[in-house]
C-alpha positions as CSV (number, residue, x, y, z in Angstrom):
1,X,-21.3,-23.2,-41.1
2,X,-19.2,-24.3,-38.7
3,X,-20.3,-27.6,-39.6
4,X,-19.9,-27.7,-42.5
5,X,-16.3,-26.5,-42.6
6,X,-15.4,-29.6,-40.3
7,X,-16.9,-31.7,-42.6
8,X,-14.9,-30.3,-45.7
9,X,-11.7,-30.3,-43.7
10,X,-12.5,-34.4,-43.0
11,X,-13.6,-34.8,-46.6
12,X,-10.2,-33.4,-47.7
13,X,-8.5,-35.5,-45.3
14,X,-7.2,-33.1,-42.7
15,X,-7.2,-34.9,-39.4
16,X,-9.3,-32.0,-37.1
17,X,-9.3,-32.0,-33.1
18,X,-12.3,-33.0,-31.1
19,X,-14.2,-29.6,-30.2
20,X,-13.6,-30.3,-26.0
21,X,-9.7,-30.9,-26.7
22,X,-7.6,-29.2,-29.2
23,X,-4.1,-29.9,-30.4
24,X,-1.0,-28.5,-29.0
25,X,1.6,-27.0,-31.1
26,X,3.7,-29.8,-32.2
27,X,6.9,-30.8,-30.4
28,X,8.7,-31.4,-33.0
29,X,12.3,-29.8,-33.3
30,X,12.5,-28.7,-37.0
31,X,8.8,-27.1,-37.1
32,X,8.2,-26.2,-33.2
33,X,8.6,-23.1,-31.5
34,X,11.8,-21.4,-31.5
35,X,11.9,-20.7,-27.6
36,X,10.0,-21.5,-24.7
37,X,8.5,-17.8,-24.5
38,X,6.6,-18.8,-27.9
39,X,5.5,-22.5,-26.5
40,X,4.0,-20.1,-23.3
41,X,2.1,-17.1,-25.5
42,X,-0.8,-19.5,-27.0
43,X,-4.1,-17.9,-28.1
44,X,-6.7,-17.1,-24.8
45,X,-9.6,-19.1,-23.9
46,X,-12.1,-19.3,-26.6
47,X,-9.6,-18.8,-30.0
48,X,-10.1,-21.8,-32.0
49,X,-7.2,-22.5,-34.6
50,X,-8.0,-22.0,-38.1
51,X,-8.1,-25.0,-40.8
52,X,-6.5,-24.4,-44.0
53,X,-10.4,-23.8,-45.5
54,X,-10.8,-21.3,-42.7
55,X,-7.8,-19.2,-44.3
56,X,-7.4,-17.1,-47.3
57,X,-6.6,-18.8,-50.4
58,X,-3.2,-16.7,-50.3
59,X,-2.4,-18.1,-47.2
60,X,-3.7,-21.8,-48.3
61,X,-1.1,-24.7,-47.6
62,X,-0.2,-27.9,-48.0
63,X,0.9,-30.6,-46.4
64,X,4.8,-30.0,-46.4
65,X,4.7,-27.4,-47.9
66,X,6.0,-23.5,-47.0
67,X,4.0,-21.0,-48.9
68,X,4.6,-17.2,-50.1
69,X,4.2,-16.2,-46.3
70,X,6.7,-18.5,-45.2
71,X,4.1,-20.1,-43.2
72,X,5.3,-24.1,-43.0
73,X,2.0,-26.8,-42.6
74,X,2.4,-28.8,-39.6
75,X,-0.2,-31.8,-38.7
76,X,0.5,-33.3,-35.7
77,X,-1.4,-35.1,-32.1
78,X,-4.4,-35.1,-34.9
79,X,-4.3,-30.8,-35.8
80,X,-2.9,-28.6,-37.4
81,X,-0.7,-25.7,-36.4
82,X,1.3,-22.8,-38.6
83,X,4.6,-20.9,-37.8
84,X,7.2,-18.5,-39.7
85,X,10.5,-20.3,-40.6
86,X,13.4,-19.5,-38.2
87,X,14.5,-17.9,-41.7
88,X,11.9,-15.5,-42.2
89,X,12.2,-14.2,-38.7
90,X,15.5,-14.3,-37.6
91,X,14.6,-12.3,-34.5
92,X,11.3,-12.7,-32.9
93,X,10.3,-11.0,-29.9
94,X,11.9,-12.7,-27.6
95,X,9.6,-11.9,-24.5
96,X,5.3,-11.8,-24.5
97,X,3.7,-8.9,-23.8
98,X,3.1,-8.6,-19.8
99,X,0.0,-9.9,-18.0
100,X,-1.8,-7.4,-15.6
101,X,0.1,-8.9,-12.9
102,X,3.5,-8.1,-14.1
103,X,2.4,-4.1,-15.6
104,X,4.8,-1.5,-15.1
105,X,7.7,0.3,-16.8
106,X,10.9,-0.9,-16.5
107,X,13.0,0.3,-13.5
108,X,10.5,2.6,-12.4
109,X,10.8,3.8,-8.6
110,X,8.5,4.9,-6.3
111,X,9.4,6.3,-2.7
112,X,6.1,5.9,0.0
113,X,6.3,8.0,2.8
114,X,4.2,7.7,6.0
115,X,2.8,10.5,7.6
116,X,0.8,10.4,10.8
117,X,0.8,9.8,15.0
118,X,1.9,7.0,16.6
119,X,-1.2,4.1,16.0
120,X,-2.8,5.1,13.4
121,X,-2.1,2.1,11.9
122,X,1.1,3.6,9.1
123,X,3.4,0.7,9.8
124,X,-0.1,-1.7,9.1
125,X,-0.7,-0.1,6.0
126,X,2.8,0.0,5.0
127,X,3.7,-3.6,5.3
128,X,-0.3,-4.6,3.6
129,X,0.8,-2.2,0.8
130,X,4.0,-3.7,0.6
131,X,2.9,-7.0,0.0
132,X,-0.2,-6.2,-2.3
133,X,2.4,-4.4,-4.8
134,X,4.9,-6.8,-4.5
135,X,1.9,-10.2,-5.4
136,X,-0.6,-8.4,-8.0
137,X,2.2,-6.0,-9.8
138,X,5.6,-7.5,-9.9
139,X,7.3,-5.0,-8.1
140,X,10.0,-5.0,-5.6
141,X,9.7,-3.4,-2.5
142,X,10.6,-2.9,1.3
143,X,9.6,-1.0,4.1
144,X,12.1,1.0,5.9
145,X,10.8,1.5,9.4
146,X,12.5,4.5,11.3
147,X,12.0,2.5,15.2
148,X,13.5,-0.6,13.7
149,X,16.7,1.4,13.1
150,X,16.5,3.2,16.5
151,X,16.0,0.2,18.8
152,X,19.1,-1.4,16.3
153,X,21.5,2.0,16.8
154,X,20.4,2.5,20.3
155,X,21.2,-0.8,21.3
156,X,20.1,-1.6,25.3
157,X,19.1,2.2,25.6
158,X,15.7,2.2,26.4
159,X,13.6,4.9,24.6
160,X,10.5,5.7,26.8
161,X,8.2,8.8,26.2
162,X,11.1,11.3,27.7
163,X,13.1,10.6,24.0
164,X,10.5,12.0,22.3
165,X,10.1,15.6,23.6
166,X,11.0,18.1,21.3
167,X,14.7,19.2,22.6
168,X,17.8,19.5,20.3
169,X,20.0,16.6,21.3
170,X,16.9,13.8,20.9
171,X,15.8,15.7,17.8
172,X,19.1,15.6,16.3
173,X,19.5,11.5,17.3
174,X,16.5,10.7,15.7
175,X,17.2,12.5,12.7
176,X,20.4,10.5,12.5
177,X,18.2,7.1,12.5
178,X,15.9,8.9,10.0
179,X,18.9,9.6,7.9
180,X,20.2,6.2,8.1
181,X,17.0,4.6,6.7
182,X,16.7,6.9,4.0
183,X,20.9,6.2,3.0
184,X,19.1,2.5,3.0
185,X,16.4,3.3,0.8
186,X,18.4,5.3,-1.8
187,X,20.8,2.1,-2.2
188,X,17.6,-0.3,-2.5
189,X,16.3,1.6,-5.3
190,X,19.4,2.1,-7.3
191,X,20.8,-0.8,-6.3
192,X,22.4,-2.9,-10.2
193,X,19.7,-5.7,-10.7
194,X,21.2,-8.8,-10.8
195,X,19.3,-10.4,-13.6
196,X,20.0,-9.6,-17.4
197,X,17.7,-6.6,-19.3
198,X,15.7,-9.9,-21.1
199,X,14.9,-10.7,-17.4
200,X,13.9,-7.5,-16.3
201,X,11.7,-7.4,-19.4
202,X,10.0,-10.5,-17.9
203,X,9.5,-9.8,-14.8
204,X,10.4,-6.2,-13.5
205,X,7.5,-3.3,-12.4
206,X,10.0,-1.3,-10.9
207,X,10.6,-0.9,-7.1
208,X,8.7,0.6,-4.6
209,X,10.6,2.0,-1.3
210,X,8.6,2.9,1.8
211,X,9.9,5.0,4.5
212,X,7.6,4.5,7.4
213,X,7.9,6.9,10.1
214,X,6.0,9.7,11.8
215,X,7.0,12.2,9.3
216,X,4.8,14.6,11.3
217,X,5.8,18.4,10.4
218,X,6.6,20.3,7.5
219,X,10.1,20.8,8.3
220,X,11.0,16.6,7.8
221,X,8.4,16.8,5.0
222,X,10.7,19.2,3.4
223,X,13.7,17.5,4.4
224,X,12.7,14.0,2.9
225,X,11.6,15.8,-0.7
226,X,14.9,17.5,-1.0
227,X,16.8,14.4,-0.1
228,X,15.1,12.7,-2.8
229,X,14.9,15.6,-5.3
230,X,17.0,15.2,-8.3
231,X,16.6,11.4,-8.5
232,X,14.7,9.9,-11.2
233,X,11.7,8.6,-8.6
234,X,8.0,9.2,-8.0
235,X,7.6,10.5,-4.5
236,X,4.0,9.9,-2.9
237,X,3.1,10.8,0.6
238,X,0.4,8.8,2.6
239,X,-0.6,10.5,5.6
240,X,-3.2,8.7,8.4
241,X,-6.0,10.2,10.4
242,X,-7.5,8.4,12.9
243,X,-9.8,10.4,15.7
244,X,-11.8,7.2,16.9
245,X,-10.4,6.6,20.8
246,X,-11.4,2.9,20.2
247,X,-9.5,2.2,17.1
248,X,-6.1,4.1,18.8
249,X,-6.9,2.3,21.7
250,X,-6.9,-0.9,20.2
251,X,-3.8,0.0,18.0
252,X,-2.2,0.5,21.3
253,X,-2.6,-2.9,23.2
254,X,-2.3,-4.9,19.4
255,X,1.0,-3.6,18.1
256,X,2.6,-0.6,20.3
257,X,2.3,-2.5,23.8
258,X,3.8,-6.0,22.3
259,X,6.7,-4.3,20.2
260,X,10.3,-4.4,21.0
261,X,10.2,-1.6,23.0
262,X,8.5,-2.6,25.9
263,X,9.4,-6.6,25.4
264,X,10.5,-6.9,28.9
265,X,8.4,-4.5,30.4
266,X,6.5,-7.2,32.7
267,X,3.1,-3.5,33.7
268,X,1.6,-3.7,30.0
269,X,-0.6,-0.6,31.7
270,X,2.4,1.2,32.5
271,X,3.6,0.5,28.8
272,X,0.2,1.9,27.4
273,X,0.8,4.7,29.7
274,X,4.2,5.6,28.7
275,X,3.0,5.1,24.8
276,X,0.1,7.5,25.5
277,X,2.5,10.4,26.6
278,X,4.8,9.5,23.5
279,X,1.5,10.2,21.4
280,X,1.1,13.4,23.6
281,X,4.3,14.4,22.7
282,X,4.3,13.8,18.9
283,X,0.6,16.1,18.6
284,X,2.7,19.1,20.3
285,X,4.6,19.6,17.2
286,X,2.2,17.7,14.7
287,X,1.7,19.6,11.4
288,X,-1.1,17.8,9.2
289,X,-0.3,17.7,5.5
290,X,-1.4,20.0,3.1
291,X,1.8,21.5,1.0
292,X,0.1,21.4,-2.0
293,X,2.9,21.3,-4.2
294,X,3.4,17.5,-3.0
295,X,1.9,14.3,-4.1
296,X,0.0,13.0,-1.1
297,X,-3.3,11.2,-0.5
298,X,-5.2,11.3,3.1
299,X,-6.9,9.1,4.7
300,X,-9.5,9.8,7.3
301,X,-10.8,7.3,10.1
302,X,-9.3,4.1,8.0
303,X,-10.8,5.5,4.5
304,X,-14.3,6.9,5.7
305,X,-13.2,9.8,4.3
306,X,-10.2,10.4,1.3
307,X,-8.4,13.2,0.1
308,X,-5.8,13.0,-2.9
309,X,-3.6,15.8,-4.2
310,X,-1.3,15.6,-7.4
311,X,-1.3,11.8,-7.7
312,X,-0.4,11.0,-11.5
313,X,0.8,7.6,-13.3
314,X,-1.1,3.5,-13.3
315,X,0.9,2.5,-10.1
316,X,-0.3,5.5,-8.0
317,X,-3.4,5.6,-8.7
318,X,-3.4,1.4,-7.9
319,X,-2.0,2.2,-4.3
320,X,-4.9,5.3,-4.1
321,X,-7.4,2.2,-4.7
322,X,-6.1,-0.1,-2.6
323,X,-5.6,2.0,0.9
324,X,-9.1,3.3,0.3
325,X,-10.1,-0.1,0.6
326,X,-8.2,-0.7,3.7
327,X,-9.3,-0.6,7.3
328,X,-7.5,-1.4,10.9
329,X,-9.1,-3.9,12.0
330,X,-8.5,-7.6,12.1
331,X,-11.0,-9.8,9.8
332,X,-10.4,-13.7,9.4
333,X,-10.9,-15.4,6.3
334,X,-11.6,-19.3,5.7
335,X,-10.1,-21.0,3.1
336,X,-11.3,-24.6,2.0
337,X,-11.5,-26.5,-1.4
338,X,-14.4,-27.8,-2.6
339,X,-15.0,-31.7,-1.4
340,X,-13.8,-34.5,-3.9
341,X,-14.9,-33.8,-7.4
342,X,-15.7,-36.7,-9.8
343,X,-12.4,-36.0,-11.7
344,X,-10.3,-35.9,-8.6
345,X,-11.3,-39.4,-7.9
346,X,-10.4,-40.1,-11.7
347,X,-7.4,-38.0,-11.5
348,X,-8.3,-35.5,-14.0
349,X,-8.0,-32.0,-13.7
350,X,-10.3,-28.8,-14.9
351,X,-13.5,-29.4,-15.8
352,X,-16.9,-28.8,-14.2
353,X,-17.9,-32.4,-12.5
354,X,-19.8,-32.8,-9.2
355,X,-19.1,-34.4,-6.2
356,X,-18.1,-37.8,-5.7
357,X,-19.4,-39.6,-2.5
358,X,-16.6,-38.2,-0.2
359,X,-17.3,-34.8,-1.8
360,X,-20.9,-34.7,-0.2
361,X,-19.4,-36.0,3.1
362,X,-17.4,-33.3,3.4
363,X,-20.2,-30.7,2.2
364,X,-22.4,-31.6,5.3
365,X,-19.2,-31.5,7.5
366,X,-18.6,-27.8,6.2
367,X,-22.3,-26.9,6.7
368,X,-21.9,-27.9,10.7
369,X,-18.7,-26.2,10.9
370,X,-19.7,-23.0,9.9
371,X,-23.0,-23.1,12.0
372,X,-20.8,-24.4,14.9
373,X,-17.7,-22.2,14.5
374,X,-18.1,-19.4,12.5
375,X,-21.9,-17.5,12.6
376,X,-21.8,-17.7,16.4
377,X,-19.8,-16.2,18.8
378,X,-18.3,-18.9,20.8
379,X,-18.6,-17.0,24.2
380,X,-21.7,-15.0,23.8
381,X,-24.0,-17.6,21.6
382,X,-24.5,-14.0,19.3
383,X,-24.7,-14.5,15.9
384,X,-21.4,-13.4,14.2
385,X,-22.3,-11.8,10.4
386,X,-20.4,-13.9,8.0
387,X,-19.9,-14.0,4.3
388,X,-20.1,-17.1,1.3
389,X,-17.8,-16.7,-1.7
390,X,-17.5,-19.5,-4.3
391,X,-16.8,-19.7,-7.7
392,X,-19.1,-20.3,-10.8
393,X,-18.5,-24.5,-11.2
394,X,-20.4,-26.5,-9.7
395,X,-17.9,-28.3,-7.4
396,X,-17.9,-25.3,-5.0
397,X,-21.4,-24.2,-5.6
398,X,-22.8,-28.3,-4.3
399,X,-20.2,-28.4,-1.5
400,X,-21.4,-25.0,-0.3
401,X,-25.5,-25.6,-0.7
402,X,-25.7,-27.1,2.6
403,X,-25.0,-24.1,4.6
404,X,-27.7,-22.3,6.5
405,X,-29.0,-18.6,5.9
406,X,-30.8,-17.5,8.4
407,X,-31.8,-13.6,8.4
408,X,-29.9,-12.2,11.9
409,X,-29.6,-8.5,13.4
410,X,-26.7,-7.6,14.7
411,X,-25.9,-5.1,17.5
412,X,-22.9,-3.3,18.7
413,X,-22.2,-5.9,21.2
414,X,-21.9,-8.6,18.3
415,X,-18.3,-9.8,17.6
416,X,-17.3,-9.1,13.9
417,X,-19.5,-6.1,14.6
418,X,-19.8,-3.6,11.8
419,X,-21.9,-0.2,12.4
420,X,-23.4,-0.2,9.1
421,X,-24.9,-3.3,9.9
422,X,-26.3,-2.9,13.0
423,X,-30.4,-3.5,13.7
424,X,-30.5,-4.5,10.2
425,X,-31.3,-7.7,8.9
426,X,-28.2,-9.9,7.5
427,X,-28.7,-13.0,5.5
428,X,-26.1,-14.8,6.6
429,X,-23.4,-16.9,4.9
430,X,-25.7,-15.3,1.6
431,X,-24.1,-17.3,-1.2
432,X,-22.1,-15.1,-3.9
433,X,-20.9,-16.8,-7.3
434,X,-17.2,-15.0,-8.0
435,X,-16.3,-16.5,-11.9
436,X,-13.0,-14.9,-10.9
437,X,-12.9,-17.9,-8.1
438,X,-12.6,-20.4,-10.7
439,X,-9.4,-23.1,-11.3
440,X,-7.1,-22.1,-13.3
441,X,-7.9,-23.3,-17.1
442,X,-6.3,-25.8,-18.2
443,X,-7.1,-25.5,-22.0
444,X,-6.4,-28.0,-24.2
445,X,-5.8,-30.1,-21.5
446,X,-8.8,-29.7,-19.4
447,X,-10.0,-33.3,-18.4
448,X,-6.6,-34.6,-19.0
449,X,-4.7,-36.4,-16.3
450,X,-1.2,-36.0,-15.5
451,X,-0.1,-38.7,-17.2
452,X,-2.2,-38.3,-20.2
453,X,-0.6,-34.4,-20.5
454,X,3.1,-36.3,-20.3
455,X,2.2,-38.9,-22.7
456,X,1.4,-36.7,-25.5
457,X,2.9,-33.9,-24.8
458,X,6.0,-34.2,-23.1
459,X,7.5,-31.0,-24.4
460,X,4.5,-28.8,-22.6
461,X,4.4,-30.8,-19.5
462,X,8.7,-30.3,-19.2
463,X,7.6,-26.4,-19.5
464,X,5.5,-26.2,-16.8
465,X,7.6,-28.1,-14.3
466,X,10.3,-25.4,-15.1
467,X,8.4,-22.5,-14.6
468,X,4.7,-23.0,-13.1
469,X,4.2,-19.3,-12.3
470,X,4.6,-18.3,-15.8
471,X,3.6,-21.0,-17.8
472,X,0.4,-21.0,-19.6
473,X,-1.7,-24.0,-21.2
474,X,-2.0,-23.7,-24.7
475,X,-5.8,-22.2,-25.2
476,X,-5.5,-21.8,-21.2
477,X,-4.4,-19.9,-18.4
478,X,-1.3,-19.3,-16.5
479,X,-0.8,-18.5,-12.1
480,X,0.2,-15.1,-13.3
481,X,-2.9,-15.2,-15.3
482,X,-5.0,-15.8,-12.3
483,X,-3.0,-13.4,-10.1
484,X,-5.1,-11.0,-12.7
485,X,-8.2,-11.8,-12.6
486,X,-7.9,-12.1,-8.8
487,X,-6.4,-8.1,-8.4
488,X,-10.4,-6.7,-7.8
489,X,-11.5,-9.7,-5.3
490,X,-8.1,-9.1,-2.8
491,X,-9.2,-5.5,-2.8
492,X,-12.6,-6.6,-1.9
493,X,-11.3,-8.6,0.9
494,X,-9.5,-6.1,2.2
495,X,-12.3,-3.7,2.6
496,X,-14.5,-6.3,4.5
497,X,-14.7,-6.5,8.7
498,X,-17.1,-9.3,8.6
499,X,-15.4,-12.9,8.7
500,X,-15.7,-14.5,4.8
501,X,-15.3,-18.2,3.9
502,X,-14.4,-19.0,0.2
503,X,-15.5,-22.2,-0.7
504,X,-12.4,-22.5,-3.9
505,X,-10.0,-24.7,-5.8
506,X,-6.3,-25.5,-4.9
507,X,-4.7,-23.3,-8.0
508,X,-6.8,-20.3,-6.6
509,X,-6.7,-20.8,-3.0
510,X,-2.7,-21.5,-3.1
511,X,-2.7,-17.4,-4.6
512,X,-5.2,-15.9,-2.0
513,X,-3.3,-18.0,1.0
514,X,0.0,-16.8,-0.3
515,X,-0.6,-13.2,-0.5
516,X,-2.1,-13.0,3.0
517,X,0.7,-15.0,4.9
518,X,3.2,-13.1,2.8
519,X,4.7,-15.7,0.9
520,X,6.1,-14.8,-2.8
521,X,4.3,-15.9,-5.7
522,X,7.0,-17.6,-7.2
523,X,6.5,-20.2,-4.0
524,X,2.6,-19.8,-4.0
525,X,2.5,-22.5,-6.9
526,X,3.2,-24.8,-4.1
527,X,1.3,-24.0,-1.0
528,X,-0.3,-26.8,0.9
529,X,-3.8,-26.3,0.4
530,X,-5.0,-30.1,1.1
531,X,-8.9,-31.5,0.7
532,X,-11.5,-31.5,3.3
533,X,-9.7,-29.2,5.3
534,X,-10.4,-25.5,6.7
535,X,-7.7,-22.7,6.6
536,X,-8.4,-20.1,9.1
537,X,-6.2,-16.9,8.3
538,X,-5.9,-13.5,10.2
539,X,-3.7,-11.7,9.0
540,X,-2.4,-9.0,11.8
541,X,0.6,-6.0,11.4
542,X,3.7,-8.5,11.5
543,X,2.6,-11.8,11.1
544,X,-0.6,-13.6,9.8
545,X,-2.1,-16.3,12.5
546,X,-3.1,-19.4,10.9
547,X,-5.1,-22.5,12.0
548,X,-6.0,-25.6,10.4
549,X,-8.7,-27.8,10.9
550,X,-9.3,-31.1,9.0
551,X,-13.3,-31.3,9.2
552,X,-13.6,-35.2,7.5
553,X,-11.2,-38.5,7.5
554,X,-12.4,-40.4,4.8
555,X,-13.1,-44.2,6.4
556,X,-11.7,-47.3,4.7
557,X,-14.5,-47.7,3.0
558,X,-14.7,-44.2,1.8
559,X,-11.5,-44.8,0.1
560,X,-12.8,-47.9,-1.9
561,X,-11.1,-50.7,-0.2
562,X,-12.5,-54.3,-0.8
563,X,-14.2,-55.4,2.4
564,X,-13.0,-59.0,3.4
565,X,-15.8,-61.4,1.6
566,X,-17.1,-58.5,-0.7
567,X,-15.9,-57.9,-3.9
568,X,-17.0,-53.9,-4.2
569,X,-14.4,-51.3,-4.3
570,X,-13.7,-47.9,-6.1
571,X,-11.3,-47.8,-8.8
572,X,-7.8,-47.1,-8.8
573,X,-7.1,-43.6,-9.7
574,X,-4.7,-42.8,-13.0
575,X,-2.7,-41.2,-11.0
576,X,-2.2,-43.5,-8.1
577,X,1.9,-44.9,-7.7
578,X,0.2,-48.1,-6.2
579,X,-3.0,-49.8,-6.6
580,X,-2.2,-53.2,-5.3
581,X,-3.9,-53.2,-2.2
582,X,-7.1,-52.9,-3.6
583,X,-7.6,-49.3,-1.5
584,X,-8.1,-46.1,-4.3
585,X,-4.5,-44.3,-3.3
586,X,-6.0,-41.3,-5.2
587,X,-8.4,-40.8,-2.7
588,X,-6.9,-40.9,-0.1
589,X,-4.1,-38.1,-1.1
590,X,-5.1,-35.0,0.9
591,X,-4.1,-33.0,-2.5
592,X,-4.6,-34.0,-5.5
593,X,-4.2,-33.4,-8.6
594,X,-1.6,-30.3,-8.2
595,X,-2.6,-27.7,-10.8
């Protein structure tokens, strides 16, 4: 039928897009779009326009021609588009409905307090939280951390495990820090927006404040909810139980020991000491949360076991699903793009092609790598359990297929240990195909180079140059759009101990890098994520260590120069600024194309 219709449609004249490459909307002043907002809110994947055969006859046109609808015929870049005269709608919606990413009510506030002893890992979850809320839903937030206002109102006063004895004079001085934060907090929530209400309609989930601190009896419990009561907020406290020795322990020596408190202290024992009596004193006087009449969720041992009370509304029940899938301790994740498609050496982007010559190269370097540095311990020779994501095309699936998966069995002893593993056979580096891994979509442009996309539609490819978080290709996808669909996946990676390498694309990779160095997404667009290379990320309480390791140099030859007395070579890319020199430029740009 389908057919059929194309075939009437080019029997009656009507110039119809090829079925790989549809037509944008045109560019043309009088007929286009009446804002930028309408340019970005195309059809999703899949929606094929409608000819004028495909509509009802009341909504028939011509060429030209506006009908009773007020629907104006436009045929342009060889389709055919429709759109309501500026007339007939004097006052569109000015702003699209919101992606997942940017859900949320308008001006909505949330206050997060922590609840729990000294390293149990609040400030950890705190900052992790802050972050995730701040990438996946829009929101604007801060942490407020109680010991980052005493060490700044103390000044040079040292506060060892004496200041925290329960005695009226210390209790009344760190009440004052506590008040000081909150004073902070109040003003960040309520705090006038700078941006107009159309912006905030764009782009605002609200703000989330959290007030990190011990929190540990009923009494401050109390005090904090009547602070706050009366102001139009959701209040949700997130208490921490840890009673595993080994995770405080390591708490200890990771984050308390290297803090700003004991900086200069040149005995770290006697600083794990000191901490240990600070700890002491805090469960003297520690109350565990149950008031009922609170909102609060509990977790046990870093989310072996959970316990929620009153939690209501979309945002809290997100932050219930993403501390359950956090843990304490420190996993590394690798990060590489696939080796050099067929259309990167063209200069094309989307698609599904394989890999070009340089693309297999760097495959069999990967494989080696990840025998070499990542299943086994580098000190003990133990295997080290390790995971494989790619996405569904076949560009990460083929540079992936030459890594080994042997069946191991790890103990207790084994680094990247997890108990739930242990005397059990793992298959490592056991391939898993994630379709939410896959490049952004590119639509209607999808095989198109750069150039190609400016060519014939200049109008678009201005768009996205102004705003590449938020613009989407016409039939395609937008960053935001991907920020979506990659929501479950970050929650995934959270939960995990084991080390993981995603095998991905630039677009993709540049949002998972971002949200685990902390970056905001309106700079992920343009992370560094080059070729051939391996991103080694652990991301840690305050900071996120990060190595890089190029694992191939492409040779001379590699890159398509014409050996003296030899007339082969590999074509110039369309892309490429200069081509003179007989050497594929395109090839050897560590990043290209940039999605």
């Amino acid at each position: 039928a389908a057919a059929a219709r194309a075939a009437a449609a080019a029997g009656a004249g009507h110039a119809r897009s090829s079925p790989g490459r549809r037509s944008f909307p045109s560019s043309d002043p009088v007929d286009g779009p009446e804002s930028p907002s309408q340019l970005s809110n195309h059809a999703p994947p899949g929606v094929v326009d409608q000819s004028p055969s495909d509509l009802p006859s009341a909504v028939s046109t011509s060429p030209g021609i506006t009908n009773s609808l007020g629907l104006s015929r436009r045929n342009t870049h060889g389709g055919s588009s429709f759109t309501l005269a500026a007339e007939d709608n004097p006052t569109p919606q000015s702003v699209p409905p919101p992606t997942f990413g940017d859900q949320g009510n308008i001006g909505e506030k949330h206050v997060l307090v922590m609840v729990g002893l000294p390293a149990r890992g609040k400030t950890h979850m705190a900052k992790r939280l802050c972050q995730y809320l701040r990438f996946f839903h829009g929101a604007r937030t801060q942490v407020f951390n109680v010991g980052s206002y005493r060490r700044r109102m103390m000044g040079d006063a040292k506060a060892d495990s004496k200041f925290f004895r329960g005695n009226g004079e210390n209790d009344a001085l760190r009440k004052s820090f506590a008040r000081a934060a909150l004073k902070d907090l109040v003003d960040f929530l309520f705090q006038e927006d700078l941006g107009s209400n159309l912006e905030q309609r764009a782009s605002d989930s609200g703000r989330v404040a959290i007030f990190d601190a011990t929190n540990t009896t009923r009494e401050r419990r109390e005090w904090i909810r009547s602070e706050l009561d009366g102001l139009p907020l959701k209040l949700l406290f997130i208490e921490s139980v840890c009673t595993d020795p080994d995770i405080i322990d390591r708490n200890i020596w990771q984050v308390k020991v290297n803090n700003e408190d004991y900086v200069t202290e040149a005995d770290k024992k006697r600083a794990y000491d000191d901490f240990k009596k600070r700890i002491e004193n805090y469960e003297a006087v520690y109350q565990p949360i149950d008031e009922e009449h609170l909102s609060f969720i509990k977790l046990i041992n870093c989310g072996k076991k959970v316990e929620i009370n009153n939690i209501h509304g979309f945002l809290c029940g997100r932050i219930v699903q993403f501390l359950t899938n956090m843990h304490a301790t420190h996993q590394t994740i690798y990060l590489t793009r696939h080796g050099q498609s067929e259309y990167n050496y063209q200069g094309k982007i989307g698609g599904d092609s394989g890999l070009s010559i340089m693309g297999e190269k760097y495959a069999l370097a990967l494989a080696k790598y990840c025998v070499d540095h990542l299943t086994r311990d580098p000190h003990t020779g133990e295997p080290v359990p390790c995971r494989l994501w790619t996405s569904s095309l076949q560009r990460t699936i083929l540079t992936a297929r030459h890594i080994p998966h042997p069946k191991v069995k790890p103990t207790s002893q084994t680094s990247g240990f997890s108990s739930k593993h242990e005397n059990k056979d793992w298959i490592q580096m056991s391939p898993r195909v994630l379709r939410n891994l896959d490049e952004i979509y590119a639509g209607v442009c999808d095989g198109m180079t750069y150039e190609e996309i400016e060519a014939n539609y200049p109008e678009e490819f201005a768009l996205r140059n102004e705003n590449k978080l938020g613009y989407r290709y016409p039939r395609g996808e937008s960053y935001l759009d991907v920020i979506s669909r990659l929501d479950p996946l970050i929650q995934e990676l959270e939960s995990y101990q084991e080390p993981v390498l995603i095998v991905g694309h630039q677009g993709v990779l540049r949002l998972i890098y971002a949200y685990f160095t902390g970056m905001d997404r309106t700079e992920a667009c343009n992370a560094s994520i080059p070729l051939n290379t391996v991103i080694k990320l652990t991301p840690k309480t305050h900071e996120c260590d990060e190595e890089r390791e190029v694992l191939y140099a492409p040779t001379k030859e590699d890159l398509g120069a014409i050996a003296e007395g030899d007339e082969r070579g590999g074509g110039v890319s369309p892309t490429a600024a200069d081509g003179t020199n007989g050497i594929n430029p395109f090839a050897a740009n560590p990043e290209p194309p940039s999605y």
